[in-house]
C-alpha positions in Angstrom: 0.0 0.0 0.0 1.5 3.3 -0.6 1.9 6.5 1.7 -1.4 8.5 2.5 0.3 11.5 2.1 0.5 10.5 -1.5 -3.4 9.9 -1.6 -5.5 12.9 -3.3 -8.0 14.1 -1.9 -11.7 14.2 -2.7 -13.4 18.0 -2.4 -16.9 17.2 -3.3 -19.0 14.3 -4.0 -18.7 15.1 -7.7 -15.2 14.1 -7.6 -16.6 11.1 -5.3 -18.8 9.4 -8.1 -16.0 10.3 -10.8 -13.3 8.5 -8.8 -16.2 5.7 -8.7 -16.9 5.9 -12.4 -13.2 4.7 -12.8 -13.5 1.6 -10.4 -17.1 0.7 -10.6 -17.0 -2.9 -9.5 -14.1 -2.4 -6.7 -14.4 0.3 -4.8 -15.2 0.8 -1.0 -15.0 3.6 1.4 -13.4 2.4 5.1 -13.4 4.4 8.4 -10.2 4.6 9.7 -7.0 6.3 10.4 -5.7 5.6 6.9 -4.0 3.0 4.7 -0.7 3.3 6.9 -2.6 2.6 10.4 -4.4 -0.1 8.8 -1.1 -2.0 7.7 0.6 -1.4 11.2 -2.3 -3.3 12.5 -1.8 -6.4 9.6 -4.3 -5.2 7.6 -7.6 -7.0 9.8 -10.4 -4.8 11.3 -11.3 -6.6 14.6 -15.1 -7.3 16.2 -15.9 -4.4 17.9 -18.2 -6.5 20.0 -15.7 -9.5 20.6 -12.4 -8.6 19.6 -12.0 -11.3 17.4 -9.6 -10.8 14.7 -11.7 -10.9 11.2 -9.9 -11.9 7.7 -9.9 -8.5 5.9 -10.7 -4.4 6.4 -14.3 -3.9 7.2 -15.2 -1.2 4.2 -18.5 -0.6 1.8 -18.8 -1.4 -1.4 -19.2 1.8 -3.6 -20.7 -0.2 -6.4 -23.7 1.2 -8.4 -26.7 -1.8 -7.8 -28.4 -2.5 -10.7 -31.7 -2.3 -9.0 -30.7 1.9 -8.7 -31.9 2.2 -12.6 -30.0 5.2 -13.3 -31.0 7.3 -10.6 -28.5 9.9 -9.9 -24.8 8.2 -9.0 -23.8 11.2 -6.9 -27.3 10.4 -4.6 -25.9 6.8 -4.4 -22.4 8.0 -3.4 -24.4 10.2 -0.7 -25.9 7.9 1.6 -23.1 5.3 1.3 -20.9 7.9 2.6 -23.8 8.9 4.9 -24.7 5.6 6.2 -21.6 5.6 8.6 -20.5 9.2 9.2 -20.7 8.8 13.0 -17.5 6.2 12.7 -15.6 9.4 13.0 -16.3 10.7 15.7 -16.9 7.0 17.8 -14.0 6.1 16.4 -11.6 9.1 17.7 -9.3 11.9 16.4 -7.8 10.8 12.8 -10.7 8.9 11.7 -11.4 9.8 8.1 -13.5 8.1 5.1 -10.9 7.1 2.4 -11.5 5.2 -0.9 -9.3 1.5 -1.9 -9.5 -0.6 -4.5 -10.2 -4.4 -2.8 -11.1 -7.8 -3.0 -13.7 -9.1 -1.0 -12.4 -11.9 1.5 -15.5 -12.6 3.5 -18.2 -10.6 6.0 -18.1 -9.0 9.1 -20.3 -9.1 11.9 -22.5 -6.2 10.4 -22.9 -8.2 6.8 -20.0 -5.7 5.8 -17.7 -6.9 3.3 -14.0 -7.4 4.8 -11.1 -6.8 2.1 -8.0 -6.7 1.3 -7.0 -3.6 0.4 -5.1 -3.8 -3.4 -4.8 0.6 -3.9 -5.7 2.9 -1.8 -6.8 5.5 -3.9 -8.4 9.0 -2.0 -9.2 10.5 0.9 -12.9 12.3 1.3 -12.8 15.6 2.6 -15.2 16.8 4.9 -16.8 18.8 2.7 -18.0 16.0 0.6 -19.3 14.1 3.9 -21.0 17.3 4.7 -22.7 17.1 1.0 -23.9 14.0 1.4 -25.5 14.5 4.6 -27.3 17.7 3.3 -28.3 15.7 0.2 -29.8 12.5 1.8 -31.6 14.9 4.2 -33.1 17.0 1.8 -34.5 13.6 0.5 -37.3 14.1 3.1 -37.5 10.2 4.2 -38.8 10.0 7.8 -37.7 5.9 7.6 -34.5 6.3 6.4 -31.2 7.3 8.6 -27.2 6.3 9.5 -26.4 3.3 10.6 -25.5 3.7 14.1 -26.1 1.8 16.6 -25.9 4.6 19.2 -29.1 6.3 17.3 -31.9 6.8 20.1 
């Protein structure tokens, strides 16, 4: 894995979905202190819960499903980033959404894929995060929020 000080950086979502039109079938955004903290800790996420070591890096897939129809990408790209904002700040200082390249190697507790990372490619700024929250919200759904389990 290279250096993430060589990683870009991602302004908006716009550069989001073009960095996913380049890798549509493997690309996933992961929570974490970057590509350089993952590899000092081997490259496995652990079990929140348990502790248990797990195969891979839990990340999302950033892949388009088919079932979406040609709805807007950069809506898609939204509420996958928006699904698990609050990772940065349960997470701790240094916690920021970057984009890899991976293969899937099995699933986490949460049905998540685990991966091994093959490129990282980006960081997302927090501009785009703050984008995507604004976008899913103006979306108006009363049924439809993050994924955290903290959520009241």
């Amino acid at each position: 894995m290279r250096d993430s000080d060589d990683m870009p950086v991602l302004a908006d979502l716009d550069a989001v979905a073009a960095e996913l039109a380049k890798h549509p079938r493997d690309l996933y955004v992961r929570w974490s202190r970057g590509p350089e903290a993952d590899r000092c800790e081997s490259g496995h996420s652990r079990d929140s819960l348990t502790g248990v070591p797990l195969p891979g890096l839990s990340a999302n897939p950033m892949t388009v499903e088919p079932w979406w129809d040609g709805r807007p990408v950069r809506l898609w790209v939204a509420r996958r980033l928006y699904d698990y904002l609050h990772l940065r700040d349960l997470r701790g200082p240094g916690v920021r959404a970057w984009l890899l390249t991976g293969e899937a190697c099995g699933r986490g507790p949460d049905n998540e894929p685990l991966v091994r990372c093959l490129c990282p490619v980006a960081w997302i700024d927090g501009q785009a995060l703050e984008e995507a929250a604004q976008l899913v919200s103006s979306q108006g759904s009363a049924e439809w929020g993050p994924l955290d389990r903290r959520a009241h």
